[in-house]
Each structure stands twice: as C-alpha cells, then as structure tokens.
Residue frames as a rotation matrix with the C-alpha (Angstrom) as fourth column:
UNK 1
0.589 0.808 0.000 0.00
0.808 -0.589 0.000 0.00
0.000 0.000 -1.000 0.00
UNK 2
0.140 -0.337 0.931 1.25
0.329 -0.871 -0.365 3.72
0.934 0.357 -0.011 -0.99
UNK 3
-0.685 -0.412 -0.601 2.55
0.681 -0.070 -0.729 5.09
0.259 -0.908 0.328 2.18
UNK 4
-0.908 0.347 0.235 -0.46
-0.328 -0.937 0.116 7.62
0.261 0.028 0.965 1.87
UNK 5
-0.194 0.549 -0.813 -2.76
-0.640 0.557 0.529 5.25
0.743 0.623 0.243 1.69
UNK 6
-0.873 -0.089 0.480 -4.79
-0.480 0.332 -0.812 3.71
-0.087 -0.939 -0.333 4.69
UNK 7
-0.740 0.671 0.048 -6.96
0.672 0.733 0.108 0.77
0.037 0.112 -0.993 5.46
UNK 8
0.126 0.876 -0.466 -10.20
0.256 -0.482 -0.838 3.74
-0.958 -0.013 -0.285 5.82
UNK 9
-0.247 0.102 -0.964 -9.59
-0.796 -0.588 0.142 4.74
-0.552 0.803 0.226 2.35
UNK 10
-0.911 0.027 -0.412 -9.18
-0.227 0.801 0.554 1.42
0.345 0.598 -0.723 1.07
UNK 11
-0.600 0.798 0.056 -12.76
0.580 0.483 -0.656 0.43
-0.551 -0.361 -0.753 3.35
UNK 12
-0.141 0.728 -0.671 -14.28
-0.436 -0.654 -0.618 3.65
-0.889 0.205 0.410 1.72
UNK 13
-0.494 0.005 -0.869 -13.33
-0.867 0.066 0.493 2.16
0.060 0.998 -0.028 -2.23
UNK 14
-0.989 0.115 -0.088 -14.45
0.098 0.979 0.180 -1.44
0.107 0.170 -0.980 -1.27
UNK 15
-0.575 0.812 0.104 -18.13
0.190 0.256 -0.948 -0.25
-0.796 -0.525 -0.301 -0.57
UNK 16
-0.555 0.245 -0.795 -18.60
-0.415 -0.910 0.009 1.20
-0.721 0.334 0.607 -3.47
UNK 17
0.187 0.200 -0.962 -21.13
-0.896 0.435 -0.084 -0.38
0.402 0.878 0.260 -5.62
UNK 18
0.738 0.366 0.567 -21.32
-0.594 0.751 0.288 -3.06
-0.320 -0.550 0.771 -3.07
UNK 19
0.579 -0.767 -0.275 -17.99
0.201 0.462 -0.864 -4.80
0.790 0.445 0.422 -4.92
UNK 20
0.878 -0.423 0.222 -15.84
-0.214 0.067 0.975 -5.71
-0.427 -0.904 -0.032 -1.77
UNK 21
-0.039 -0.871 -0.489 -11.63
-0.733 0.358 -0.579 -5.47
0.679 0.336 -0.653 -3.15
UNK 22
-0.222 -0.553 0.803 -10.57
-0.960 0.270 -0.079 -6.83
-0.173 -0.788 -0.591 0.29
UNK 23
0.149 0.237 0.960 -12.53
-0.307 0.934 -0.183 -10.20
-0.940 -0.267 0.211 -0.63
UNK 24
0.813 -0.008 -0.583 -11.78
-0.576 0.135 -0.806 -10.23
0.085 0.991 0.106 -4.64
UNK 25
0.460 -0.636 0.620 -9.63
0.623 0.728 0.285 -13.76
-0.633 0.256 0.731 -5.44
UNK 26
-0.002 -0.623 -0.783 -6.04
-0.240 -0.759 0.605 -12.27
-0.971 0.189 -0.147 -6.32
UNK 27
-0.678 -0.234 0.697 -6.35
0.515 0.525 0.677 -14.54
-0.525 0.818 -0.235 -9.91
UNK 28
0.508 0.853 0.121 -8.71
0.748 -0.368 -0.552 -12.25
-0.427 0.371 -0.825 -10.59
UNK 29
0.957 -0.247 -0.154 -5.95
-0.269 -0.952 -0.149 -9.44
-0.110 0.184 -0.977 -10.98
UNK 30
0.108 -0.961 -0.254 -2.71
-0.592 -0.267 0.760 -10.96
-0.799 0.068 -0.598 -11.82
UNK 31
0.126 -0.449 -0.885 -0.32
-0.987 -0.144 -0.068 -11.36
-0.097 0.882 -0.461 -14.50
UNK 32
0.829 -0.395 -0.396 1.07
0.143 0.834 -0.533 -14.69
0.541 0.385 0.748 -15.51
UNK 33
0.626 -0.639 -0.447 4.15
0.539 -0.059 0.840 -15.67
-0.563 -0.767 0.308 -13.75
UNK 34
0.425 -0.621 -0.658 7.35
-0.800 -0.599 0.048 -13.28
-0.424 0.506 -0.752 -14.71
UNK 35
0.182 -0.617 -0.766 10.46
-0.287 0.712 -0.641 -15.36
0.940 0.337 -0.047 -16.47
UNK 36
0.988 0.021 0.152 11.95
-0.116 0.755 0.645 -17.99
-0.101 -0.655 0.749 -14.54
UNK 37
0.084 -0.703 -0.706 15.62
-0.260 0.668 -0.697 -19.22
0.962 0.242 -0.127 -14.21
UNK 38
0.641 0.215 -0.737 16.73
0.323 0.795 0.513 -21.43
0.696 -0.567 0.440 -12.03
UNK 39
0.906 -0.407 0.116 19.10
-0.340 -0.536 0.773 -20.72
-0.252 -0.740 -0.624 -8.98
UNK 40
0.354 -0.908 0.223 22.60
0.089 0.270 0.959 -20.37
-0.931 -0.319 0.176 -9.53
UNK 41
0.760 0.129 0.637 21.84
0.605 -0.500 -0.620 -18.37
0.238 0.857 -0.458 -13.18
UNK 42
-0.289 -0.813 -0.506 24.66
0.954 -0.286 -0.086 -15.99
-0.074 -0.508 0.858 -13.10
UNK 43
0.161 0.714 -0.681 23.57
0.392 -0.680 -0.620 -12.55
-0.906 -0.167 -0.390 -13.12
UNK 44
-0.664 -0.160 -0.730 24.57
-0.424 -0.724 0.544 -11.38
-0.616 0.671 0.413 -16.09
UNK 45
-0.920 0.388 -0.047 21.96
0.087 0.320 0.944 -14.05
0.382 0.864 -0.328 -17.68
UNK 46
-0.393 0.588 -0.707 19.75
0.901 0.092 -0.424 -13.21
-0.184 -0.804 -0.565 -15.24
UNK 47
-0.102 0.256 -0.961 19.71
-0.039 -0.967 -0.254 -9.28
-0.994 0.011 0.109 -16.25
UNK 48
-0.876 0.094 -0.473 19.79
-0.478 -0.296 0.827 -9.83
-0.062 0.950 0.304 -19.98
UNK 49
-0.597 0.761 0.253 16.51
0.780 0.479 0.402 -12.04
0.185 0.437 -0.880 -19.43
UNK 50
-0.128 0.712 -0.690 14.84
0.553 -0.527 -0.646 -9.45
-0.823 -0.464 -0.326 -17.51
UNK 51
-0.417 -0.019 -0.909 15.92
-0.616 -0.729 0.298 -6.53
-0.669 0.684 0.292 -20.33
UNK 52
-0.985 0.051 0.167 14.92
0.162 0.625 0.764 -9.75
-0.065 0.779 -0.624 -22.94
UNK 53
-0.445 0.892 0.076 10.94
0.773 0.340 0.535 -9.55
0.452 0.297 -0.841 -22.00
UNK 54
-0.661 0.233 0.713 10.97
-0.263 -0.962 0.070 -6.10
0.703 -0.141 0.697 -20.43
UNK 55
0.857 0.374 -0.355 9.73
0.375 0.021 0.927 -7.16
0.354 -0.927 -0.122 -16.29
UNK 56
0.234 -0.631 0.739 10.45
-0.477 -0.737 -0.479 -6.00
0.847 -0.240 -0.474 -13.70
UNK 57
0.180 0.114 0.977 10.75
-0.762 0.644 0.065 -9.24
-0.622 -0.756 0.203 -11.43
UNK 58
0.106 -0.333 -0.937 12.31
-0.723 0.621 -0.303 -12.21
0.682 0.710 -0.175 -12.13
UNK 59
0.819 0.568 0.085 11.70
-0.467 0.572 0.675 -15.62
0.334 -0.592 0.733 -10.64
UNK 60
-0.477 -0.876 -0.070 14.48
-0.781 0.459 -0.424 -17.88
0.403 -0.147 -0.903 -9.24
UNK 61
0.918 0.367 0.150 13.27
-0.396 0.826 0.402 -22.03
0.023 -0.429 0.903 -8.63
UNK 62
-0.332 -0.929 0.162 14.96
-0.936 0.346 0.066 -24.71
-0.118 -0.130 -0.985 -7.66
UNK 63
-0.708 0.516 0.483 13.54
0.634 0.765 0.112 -27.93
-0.312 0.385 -0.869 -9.67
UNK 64
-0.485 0.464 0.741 9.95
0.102 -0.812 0.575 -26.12
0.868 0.354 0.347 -9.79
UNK 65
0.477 0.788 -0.389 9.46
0.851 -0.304 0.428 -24.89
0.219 -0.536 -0.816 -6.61
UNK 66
0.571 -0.071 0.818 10.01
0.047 -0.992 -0.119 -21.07
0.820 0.106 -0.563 -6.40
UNK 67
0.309 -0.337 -0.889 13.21
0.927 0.315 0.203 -19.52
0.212 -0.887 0.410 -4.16
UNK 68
-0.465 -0.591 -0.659 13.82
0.682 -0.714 0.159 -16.64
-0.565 -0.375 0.735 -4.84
UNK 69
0.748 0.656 0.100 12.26
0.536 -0.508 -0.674 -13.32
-0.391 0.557 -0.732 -6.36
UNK 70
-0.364 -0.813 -0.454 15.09
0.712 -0.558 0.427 -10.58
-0.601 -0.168 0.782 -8.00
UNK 71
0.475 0.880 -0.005 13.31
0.771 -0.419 -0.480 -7.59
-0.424 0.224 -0.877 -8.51
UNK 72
0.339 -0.553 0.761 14.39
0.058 -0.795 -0.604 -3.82
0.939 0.249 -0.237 -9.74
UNK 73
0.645 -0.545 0.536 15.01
-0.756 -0.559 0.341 -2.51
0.114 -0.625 -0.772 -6.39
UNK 74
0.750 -0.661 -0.001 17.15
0.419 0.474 0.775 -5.68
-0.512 -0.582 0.632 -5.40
UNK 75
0.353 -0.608 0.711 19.08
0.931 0.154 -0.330 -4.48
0.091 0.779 0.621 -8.53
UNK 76
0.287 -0.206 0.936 19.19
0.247 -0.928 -0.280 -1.06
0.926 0.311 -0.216 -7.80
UNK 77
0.849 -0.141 0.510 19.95
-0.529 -0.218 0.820 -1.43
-0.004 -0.966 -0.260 -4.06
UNK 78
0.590 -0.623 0.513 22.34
0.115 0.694 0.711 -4.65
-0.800 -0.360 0.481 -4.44
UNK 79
0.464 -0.298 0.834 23.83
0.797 0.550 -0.247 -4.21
-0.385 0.780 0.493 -7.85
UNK 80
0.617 0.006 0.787 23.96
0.626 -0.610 -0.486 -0.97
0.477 0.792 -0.380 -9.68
UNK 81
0.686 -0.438 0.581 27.26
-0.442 -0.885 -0.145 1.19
0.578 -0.157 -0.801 -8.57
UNK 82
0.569 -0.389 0.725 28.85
-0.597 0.411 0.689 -1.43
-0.566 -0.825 0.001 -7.17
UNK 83
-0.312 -0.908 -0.279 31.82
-0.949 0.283 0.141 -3.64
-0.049 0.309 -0.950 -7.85
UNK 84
0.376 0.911 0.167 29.77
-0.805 0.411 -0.428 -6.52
-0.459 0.026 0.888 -9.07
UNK 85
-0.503 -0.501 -0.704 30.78
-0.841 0.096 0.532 -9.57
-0.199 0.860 -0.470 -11.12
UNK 86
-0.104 0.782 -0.614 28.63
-0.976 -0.200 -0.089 -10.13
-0.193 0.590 0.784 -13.32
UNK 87
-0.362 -0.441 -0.821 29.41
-0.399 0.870 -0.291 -14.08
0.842 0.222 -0.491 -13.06
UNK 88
-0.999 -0.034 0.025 28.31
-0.037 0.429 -0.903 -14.65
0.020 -0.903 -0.430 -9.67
UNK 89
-0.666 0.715 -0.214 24.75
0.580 0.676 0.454 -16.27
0.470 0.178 -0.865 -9.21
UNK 90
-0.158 0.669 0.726 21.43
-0.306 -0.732 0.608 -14.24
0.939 -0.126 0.321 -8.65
UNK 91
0.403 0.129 -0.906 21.09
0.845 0.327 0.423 -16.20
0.350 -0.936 0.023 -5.43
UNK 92
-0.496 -0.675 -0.547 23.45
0.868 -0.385 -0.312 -13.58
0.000 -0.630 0.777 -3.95
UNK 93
-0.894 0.434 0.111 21.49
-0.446 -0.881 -0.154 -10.18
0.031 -0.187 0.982 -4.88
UNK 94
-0.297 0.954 0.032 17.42
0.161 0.017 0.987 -12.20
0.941 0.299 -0.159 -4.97
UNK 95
-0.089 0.486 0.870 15.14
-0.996 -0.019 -0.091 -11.49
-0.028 -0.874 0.485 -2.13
UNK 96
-0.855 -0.305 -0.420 15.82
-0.184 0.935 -0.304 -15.39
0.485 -0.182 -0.855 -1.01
UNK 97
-0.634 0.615 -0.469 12.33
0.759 0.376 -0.532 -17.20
-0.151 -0.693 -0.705 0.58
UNK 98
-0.889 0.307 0.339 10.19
-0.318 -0.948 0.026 -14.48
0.329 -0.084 0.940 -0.20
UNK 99
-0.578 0.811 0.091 6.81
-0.304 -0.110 -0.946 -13.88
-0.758 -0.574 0.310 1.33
UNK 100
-0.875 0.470 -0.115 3.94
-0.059 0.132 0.990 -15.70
0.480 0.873 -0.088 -1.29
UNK 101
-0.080 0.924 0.373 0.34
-0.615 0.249 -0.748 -16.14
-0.784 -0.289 0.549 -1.68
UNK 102
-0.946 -0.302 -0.115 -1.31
-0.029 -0.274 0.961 -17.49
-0.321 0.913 0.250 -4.10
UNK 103
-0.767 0.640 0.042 -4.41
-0.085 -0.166 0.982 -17.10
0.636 0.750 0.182 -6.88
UNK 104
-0.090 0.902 -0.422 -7.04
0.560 0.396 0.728 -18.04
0.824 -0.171 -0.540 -4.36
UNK 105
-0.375 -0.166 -0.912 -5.77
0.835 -0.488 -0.255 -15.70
-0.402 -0.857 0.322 -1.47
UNK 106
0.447 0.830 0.334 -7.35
0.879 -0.337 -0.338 -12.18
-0.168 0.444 -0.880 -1.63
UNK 107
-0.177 -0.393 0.902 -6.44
0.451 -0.847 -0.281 -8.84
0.875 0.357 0.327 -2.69
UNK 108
0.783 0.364 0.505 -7.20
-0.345 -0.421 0.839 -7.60
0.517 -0.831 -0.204 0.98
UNK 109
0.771 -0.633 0.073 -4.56
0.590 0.752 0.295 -10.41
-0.241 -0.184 0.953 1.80
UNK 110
0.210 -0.929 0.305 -2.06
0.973 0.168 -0.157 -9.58
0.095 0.330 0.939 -0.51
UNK 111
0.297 -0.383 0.875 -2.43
-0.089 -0.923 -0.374 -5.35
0.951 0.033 -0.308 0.41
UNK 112
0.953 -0.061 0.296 -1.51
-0.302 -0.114 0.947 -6.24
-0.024 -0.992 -0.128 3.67
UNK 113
0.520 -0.853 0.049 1.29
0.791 0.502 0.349 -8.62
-0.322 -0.143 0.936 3.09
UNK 114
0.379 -0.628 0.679 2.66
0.558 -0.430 -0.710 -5.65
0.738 0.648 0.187 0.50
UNK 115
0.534 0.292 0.793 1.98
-0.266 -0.833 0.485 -2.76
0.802 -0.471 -0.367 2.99
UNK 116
0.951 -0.272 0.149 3.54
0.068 0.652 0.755 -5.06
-0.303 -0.708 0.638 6.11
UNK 117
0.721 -0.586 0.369 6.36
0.548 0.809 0.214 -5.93
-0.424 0.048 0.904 3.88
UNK 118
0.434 0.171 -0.885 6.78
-0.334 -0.882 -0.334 -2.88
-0.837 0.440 -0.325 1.77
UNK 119
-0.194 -0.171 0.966 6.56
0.457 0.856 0.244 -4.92
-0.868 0.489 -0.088 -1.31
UNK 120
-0.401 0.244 -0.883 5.87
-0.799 -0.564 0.207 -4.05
-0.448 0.789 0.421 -4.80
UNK 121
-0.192 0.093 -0.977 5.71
-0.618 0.762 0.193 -7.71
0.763 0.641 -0.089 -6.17
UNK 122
-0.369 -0.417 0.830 4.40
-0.833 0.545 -0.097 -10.76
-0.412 -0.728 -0.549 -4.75
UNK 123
-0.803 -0.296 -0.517 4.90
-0.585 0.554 0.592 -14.03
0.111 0.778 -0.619 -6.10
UNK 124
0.489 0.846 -0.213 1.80
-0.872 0.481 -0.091 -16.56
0.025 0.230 0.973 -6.84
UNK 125
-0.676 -0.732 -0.084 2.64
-0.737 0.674 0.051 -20.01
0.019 0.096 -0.995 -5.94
UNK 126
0.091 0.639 -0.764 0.56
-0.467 0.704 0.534 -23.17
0.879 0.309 0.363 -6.48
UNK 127
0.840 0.495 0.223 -0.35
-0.446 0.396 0.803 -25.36
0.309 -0.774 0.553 -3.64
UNK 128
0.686 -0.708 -0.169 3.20
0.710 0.702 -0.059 -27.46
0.161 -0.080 0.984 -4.37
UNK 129
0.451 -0.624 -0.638 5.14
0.229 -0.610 0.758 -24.24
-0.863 -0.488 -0.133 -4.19
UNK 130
-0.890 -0.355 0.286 5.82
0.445 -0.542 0.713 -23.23
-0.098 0.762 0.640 -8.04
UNK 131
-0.939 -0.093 -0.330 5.34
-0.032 -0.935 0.355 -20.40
-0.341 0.344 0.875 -9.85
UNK 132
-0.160 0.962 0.221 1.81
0.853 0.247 -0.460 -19.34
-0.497 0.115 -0.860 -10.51
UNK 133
0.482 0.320 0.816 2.26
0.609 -0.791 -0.049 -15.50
0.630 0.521 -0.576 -11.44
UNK 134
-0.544 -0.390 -0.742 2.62
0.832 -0.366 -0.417 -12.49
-0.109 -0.845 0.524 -9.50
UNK 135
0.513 0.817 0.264 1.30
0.804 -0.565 0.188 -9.31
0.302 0.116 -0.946 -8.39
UNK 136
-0.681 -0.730 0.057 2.41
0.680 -0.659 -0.322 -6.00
0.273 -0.180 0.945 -8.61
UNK 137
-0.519 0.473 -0.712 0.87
0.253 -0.710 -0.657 -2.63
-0.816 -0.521 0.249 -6.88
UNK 138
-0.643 0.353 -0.680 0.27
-0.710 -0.607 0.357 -1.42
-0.287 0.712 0.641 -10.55
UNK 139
-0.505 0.854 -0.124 -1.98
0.318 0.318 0.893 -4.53
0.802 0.412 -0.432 -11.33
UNK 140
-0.387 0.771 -0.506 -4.09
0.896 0.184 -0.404 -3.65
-0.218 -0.610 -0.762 -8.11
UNK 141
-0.552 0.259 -0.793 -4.03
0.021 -0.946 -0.323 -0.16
-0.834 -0.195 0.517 -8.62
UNK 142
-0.956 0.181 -0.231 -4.94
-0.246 -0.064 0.967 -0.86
0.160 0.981 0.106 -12.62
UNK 143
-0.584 0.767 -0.266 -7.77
0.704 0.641 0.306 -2.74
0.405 -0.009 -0.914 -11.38
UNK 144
-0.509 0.441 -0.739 -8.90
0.761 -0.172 -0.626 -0.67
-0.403 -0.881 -0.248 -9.18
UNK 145
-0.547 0.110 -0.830 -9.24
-0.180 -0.984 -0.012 2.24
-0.817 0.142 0.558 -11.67
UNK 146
-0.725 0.482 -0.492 -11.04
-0.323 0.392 0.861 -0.04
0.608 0.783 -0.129 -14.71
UNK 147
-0.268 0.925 -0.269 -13.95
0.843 0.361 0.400 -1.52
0.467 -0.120 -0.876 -11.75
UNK 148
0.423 0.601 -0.678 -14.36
0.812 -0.584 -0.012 2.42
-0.403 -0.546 -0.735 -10.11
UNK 149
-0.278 -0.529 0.802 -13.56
0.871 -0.490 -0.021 4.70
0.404 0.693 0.597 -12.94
UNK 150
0.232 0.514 0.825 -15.91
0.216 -0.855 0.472 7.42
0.948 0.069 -0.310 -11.66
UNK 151
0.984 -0.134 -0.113 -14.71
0.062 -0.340 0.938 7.53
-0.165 -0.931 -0.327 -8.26
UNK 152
-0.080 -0.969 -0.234 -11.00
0.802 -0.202 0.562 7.00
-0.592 -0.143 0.793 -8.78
UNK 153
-0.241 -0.073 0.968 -11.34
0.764 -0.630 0.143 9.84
0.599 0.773 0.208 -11.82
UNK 154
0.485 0.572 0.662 -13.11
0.147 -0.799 0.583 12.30
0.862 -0.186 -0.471 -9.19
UNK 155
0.347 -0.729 -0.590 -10.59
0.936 0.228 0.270 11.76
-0.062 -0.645 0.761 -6.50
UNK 156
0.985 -0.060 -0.161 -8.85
-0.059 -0.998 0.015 14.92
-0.162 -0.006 -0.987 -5.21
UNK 157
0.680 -0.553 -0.481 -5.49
0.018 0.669 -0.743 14.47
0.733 0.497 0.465 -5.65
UNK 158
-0.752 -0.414 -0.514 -4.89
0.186 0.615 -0.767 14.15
0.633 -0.671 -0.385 -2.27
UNK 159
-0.324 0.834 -0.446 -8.01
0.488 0.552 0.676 12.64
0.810 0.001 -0.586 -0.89
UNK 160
-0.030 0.030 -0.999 -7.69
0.996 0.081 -0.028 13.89
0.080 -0.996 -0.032 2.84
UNK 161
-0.991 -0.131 -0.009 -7.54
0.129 -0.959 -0.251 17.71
0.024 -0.250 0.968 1.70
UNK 162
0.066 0.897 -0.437 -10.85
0.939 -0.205 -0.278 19.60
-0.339 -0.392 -0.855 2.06
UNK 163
-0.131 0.232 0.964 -11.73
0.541 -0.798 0.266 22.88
0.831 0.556 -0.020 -0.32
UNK 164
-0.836 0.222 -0.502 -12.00
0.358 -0.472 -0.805 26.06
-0.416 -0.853 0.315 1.99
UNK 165
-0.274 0.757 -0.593 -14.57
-0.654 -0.599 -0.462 27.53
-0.705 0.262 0.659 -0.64
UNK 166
0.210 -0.018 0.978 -16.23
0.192 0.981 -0.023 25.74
-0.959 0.192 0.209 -3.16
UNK 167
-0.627 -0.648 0.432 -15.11
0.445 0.158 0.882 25.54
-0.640 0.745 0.189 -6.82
UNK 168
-0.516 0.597 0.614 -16.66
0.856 0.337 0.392 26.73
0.028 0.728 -0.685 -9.57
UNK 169
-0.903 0.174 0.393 -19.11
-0.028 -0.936 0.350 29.58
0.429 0.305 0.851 -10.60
C-alpha cells in the first residue's frame, strides 16, 4: 500500500457499488508468472533475461518450486554502482524465501502482506510451491481504476484535503 494510503480509504473504495476489493480472489488481478531461471543463473543471464521480456521481477526455482524473487530494487539497491561480477549467481542479490500467496488468497490479503512488507511484487505459488504468477501494486491499482472509474477519476489528488470555498461559478 502507498505510504499515503490507509486501510479507511481502502474500506471507503471497497463499498462502493457493493464490490468488496478486500474479498476479490487475487487470480482475478494478476499477470502470468514473470520469467523464470533457475538458482545459480549468473547474473549477467539473469539481467539480460529481464531486459529480454521487459519485467520488472524475475523468478528464481529450484527444480519447480520457487526460491527466490530478484526484482528492480534488489538491482538497484544490491547491484547498480557497485563492484559486481557479473558471473556470480542471482542467489546472492534475490530477495531469497520471499513472502507468497497465491491465486485463491485475496487482494485484501495480498495489500496487507505488501503494505507489512513494503513490497511491490508478490509471487503466486501453487499449492506445491511453483510459480503461478505475480502481483504487482500497478496490477491492483490498474484494477482498481477499470472496476471504479468514476470515483477514482473524481478523487482529489490528495483525498484527505478539504476545499476552503467551493469551486466553480
């Protein structure tokens, strides 16, 4: 969740139009899973897949059950300006065990885990532990603006202010 952004705003959008987010099934809103390679990919084939299909999250399994996520920030916190070499296995810069849900858990679920975690991505795993997909903030937020166009469109742009006079003629 946006650091602006609090569970009363989010209760105000879920009434609308009776359509509860907090209880929408997350397979309703996510992508397919990102690429995949396996653990112990070296980064440099690791970063040319990302740049290859243009995500921003790559997976990391071992056989096929998911270990690791390497996202942008890991790259831009663990990688970029640094004496790197470019040979040594994503294991070393992925977010290792990450936090998962998957398809059947809710979007109410998974803004908490994000918000909690201060996530952008979380991975979708199947019942056995592989890849299922993921979610990112921008698919919730996408959603959110394609099932409540007229309210997110009329939004102030920052909800919590309050006109001293009113607009208009």
């Amino acid at each position: 969740m946006h650091p602006g952004t609090t569970a009363g705003s989010i209760s105000r959008i879920s009434d609308i139009r009776g359509r509860d987010l907090r209880s929408e099934r997350i397979r309703i809103v996510m992508r397919g899973a990102p690429p995949a390679v396996p653990a112990g990919t070296t980064l440099a084939v690791g970063l040319a897949t990302l740049q290859g299909v243009r995500s921003e999250c790559l997976l990391v399994t071992e056989g096929e059950k998911l270990v690791g996520i390497l996202t942008e920030r890991d790259i831009l916190l663990k990688v970029l300006g640094r004496d790197v070499d470019l040979a040594s296995p994503v294991d070393l810069f992925m977010t290792a065990q990450p936090d998962t849900l998957t398809p059947e858990d809710t979007v109410g679920e998974a803004l908490a885990l994000m918000d909690r975690g201060g996530y952008r991505h979380v991975p979708l795993t199947d019942a056995r532990g592989r890849p299922a997909g993921v979610l990112r903030q921008q698919d919730v937020l996408a959603y959110l603006a394609e099932a409540f166009p007229e309210e997110i469109l009329n939004l102030p742009p920052r909800p919590h202010q309050r006109m001293e006079e009113p607009d208009g003629a």
